[in-house]
N, C-alpha and C positions, 0 to 999 in steps of 0.2 A: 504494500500500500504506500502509495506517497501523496505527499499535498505541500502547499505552499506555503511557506515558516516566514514570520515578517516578525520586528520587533514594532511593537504597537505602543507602546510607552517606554520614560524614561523615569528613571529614579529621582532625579534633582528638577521640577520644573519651576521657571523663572517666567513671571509674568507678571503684565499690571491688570489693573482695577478692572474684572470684567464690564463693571454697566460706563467708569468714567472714563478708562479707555478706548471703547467700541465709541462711543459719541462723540467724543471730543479729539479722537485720535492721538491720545497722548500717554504712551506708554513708558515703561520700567525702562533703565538702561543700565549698561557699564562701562563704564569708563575706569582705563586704567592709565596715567601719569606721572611722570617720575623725572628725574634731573638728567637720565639719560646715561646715565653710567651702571646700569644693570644692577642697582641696589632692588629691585624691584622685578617679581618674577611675574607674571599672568597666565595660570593654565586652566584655561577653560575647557574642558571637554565633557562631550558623551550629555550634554542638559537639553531639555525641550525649551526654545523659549516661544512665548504666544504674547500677544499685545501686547509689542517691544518698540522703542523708537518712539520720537515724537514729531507730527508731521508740521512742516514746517520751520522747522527750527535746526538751526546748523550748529553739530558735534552732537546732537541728541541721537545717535544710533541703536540701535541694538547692542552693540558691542564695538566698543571705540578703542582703541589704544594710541592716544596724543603726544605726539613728540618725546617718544621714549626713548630713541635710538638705538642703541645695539641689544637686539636680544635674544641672544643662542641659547639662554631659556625657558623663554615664552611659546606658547604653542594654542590657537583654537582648534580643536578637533572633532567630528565625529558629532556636531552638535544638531538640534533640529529645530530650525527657527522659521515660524511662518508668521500670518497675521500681524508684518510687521510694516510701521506708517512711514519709515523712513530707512531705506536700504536695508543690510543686513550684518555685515564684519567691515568695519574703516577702521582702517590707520593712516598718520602721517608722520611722517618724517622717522620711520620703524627701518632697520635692517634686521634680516635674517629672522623675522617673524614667520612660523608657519602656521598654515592655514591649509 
């Protein structure tokens, strides 16, 4: 016998306000920030996120990582982000960030 095996949730899920997020389009975020010299690790994996971002508004993503610079660290992985009002993984000015 066989059939199709899917992972249908996650362990960790990250979300905002169902009724004041769907209306207003204005979701949970992460942002991660640092002086850029790898004092600061970010690993995001393996989470659901749903009404994330907020629309409109610029560095309110989903998951942001700003001006962090080197970080052989850091890693978003593996993650499942829908429902969201504003992209979905930004960075800037990041080397050797994986995604």
């Amino acid at each position: 016998m066989r059939a199709e095996v899917g992972l249908l949730t996650r362990n960790v899920v990250f979300r905002g306000d169902q009724e004041i997020s769907r209306n207003k389009e204005f979701g949970a975020h992460i942002m991660l920030h640092s002086r850029g010299d790898e004092s600061l690790v970010g690993k995001i994996e393996n989470i659901e996120m749903y009404d994330v971002g907020q629309a409109y508004q610029l560095g309110r993503y989903p998951v942001h990582f700003h001006i962090y610079g080197t970080v052989h660290k850091s890693y978003v992985y593996g993650n499942s982000i829908y429902r969201s009002y504003n992209r979905a993984v930004t960075f800037h000015a990041i080397d050797y960030l994986r995604v």
